[in-house]
C-alpha positions as CSV (number, residue, x, y, z in Angstrom):
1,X,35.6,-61.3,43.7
2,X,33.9,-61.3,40.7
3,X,34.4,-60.0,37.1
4,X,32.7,-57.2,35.6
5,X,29.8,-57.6,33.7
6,X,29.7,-57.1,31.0
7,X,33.4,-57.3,30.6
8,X,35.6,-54.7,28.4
9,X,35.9,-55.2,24.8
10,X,39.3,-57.3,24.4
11,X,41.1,-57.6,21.2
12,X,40.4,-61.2,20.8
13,X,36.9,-60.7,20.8
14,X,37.2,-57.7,18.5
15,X,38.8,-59.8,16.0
16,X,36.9,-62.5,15.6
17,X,33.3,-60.3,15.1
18,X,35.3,-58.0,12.5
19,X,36.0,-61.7,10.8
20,X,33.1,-62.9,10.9
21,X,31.7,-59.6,9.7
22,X,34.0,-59.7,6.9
23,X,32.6,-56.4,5.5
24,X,34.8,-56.4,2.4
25,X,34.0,-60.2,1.6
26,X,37.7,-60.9,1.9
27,X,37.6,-63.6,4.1
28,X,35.1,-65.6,2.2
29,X,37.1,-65.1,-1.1
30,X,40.3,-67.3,0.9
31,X,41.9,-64.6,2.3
32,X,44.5,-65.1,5.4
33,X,42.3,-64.8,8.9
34,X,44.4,-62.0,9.4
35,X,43.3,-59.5,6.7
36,X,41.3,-56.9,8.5
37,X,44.3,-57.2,11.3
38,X,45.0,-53.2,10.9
39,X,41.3,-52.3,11.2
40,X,40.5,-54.7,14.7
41,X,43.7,-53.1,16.3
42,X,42.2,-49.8,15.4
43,X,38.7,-50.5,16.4
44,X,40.2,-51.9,19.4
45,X,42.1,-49.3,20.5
46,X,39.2,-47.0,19.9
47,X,36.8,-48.4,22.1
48,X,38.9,-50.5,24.8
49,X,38.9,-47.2,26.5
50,X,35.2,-47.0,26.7
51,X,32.6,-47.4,29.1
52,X,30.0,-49.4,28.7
53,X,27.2,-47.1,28.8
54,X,28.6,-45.9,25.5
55,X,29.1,-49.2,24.1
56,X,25.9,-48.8,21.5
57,X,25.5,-49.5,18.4
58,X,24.9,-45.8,17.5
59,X,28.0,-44.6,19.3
60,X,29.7,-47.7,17.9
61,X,28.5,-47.1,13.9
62,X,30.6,-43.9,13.4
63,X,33.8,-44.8,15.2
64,X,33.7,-48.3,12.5
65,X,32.8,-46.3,9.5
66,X,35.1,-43.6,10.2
67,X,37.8,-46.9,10.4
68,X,36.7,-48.4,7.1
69,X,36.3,-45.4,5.2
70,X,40.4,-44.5,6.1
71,X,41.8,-48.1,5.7
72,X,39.8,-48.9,1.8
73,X,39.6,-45.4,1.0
74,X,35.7,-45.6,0.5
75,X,33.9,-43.1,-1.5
76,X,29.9,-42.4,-0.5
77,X,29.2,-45.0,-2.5
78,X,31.3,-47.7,-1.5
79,X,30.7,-46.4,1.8
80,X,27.0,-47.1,1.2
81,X,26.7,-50.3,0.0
82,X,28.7,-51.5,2.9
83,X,26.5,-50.1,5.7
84,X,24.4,-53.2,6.2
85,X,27.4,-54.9,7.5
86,X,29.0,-52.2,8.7
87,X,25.9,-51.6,11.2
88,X,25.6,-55.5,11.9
89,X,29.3,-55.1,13.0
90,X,28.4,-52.3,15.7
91,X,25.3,-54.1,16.6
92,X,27.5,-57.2,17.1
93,X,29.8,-55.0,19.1
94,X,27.1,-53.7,20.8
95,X,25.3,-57.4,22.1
96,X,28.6,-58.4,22.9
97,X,29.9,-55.7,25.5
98,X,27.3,-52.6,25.6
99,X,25.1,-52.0,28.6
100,X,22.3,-54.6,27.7
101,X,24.8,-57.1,27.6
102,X,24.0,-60.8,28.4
103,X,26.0,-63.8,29.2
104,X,26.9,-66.0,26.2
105,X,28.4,-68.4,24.1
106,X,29.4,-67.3,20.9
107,X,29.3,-70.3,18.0
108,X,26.6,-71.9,20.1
């Protein structure tokens, strides 16, 4: 029997496209790899439960910004100049495990 396709977000995957989003450029100023640790387990836990129908990047955008804003305490501004990557973190999210979902190989 085969898997699912495409599978379920797991936290694994979660973390490593919040890292490599690294929205707040913490991660690129030498910060530990686990930085945004409180904000993947959230975002995991947010849409783990989801199907993946609803897995797009517009369902996906508030859920992150709602995250972001809580855990840095982001004012409409702040908030603002971090939507690019903000939206390029759903989108990510999105390719990875929403319904037009393709097989493969991230870092290839």
């Amino acid at each position: 029997m085969s898997a699912p396709w495409p599978p379920p977000p797991d936290l694994e995957s979660i973390q490593q496209l919040v890292r490599e989003a690294d929205v707040e450029g913490h991660l690129a100023e030498g910060a530990p790899a686990d930085e945004y640790e409180p904000e993947e387990d959230e975002l995991f836990a947010a849409i783990a439960h989801l199907p993946t129908s609803e897995l797009t990047s517009e369902n996906l955008l508030p859920i992150v910004t709602d995250i972001w804003t809580n855990s840095f305490a982001l004012d409409e501004h702040a908030l603002a100049e971090r939507e690019p990557k903000l939206q390029s973190l759903a989108a990510e999210i999105e390719r990875f495990f929403g319904p037009e979902a393709t097989p493969q190989v991230r870092n290839a």
